[in-house]
C-alpha positions in Angstrom: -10.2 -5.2 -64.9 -7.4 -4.4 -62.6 -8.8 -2.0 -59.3 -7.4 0.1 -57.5 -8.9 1.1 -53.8 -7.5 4.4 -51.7 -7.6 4.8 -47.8 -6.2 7.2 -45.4 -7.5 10.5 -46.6 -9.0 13.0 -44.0 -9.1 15.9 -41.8 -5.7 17.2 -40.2 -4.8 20.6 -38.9 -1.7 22.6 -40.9 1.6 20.8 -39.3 0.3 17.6 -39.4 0.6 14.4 -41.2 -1.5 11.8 -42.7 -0.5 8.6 -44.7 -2.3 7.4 -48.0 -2.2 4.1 -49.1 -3.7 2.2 -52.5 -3.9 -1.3 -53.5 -4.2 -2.8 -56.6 -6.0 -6.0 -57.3 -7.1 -8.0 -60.0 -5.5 -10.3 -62.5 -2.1 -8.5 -63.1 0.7 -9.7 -64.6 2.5 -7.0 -64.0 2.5 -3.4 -62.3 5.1 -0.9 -63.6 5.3 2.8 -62.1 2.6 3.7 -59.3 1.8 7.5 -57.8 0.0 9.5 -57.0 -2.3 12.9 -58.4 -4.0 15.0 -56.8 -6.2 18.1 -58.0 -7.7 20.7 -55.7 -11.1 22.8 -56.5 -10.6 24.7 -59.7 -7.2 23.4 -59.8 -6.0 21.3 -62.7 -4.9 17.7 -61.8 -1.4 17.6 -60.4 1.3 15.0 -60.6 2.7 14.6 -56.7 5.2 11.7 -56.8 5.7 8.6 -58.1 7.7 5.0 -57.7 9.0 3.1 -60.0 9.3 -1.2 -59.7 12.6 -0.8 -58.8 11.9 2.3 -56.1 13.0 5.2 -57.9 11.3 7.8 -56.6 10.3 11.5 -58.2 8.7 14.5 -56.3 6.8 17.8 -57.2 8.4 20.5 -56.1 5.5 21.4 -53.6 5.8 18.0 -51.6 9.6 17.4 -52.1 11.1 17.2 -48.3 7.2 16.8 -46.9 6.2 13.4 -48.4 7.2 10.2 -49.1 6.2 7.9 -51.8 6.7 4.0 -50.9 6.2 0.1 -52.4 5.3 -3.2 -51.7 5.5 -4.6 -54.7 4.8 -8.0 -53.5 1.2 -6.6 -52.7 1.0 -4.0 -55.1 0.5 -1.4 -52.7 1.7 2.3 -52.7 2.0 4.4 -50.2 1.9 8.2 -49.6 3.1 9.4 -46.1 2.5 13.1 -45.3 4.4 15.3 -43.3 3.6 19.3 -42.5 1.0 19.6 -44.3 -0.6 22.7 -45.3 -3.8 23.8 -46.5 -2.5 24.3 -50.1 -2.3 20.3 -50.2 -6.5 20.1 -49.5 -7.4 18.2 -52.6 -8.4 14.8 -53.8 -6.0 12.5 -54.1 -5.9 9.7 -56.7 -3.9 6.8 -56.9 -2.7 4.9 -60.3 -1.1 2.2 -61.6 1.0 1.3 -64.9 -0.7 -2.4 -65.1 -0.2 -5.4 -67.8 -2.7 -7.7 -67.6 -2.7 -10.6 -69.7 -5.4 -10.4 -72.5 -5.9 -6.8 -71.9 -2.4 -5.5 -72.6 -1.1 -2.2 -70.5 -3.1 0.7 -69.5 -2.8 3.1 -66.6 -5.6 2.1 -63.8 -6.7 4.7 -61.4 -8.6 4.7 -58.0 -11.5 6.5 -56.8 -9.7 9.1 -55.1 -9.5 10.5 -51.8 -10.1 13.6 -49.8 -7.4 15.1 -47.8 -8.2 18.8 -46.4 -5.9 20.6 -44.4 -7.3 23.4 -41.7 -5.2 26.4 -40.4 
């Protein structure tokens, strides 16, 4: 099973910035798009951005200007830097992963999630 791990979440005041960053590992054949979601308390899970292999890159409105989604694809690692953030972005973050794995086929792997919360 293909695993994901998150680090970087935290405690920031409002204006400041914080960078999230996942890994995948396991025996993958191949990873197709990776992102991020996040859902606050009470809050439905929302889609924030994600990259494709090839670097194409898509935004939620909320984050667009503020964040930046980023690759390695070499090390299957995705990043999520932060800029001006508010406390309207206090959730918990998760990472995932559009994975093929040989004799298990493609599924969407997911990490544990972080917590990111934003004082004012």
């Amino acid at each position: 099973q293909v695993q994901l791990v998150e680090s970087g979440g935290g405690l920031v005041q409002a204006g400041g910035s914080l960078t999230l960053s996942c890994t995948a590992s396991g025996r993958i054949y191949r990873v197709n798009d990776m992102g991020w979601y996040r859902q606050a308390p009470g809050k439905q899970r929302e889609l924030v951005a994600t990259v494709t292999s090839s670097g194409r890159t898509n935004y939620a409105d909320s984050v667009k200007g503020r964040f930046t989604i980023s690759r390695e694809n070499a090390k299957n690692t995705v990043a999520l830097q932060m800029n001006s953030l508010n406390p309207e972005d206090t959730a918990v973050y998760y990472c995932f992963a559009g994975v093929l794995q040989l004799g298990a086929g493609a599924y969407t792997a997911w990490g544990q999630g972080t917590q990111v919360s934003v004082s004012s």
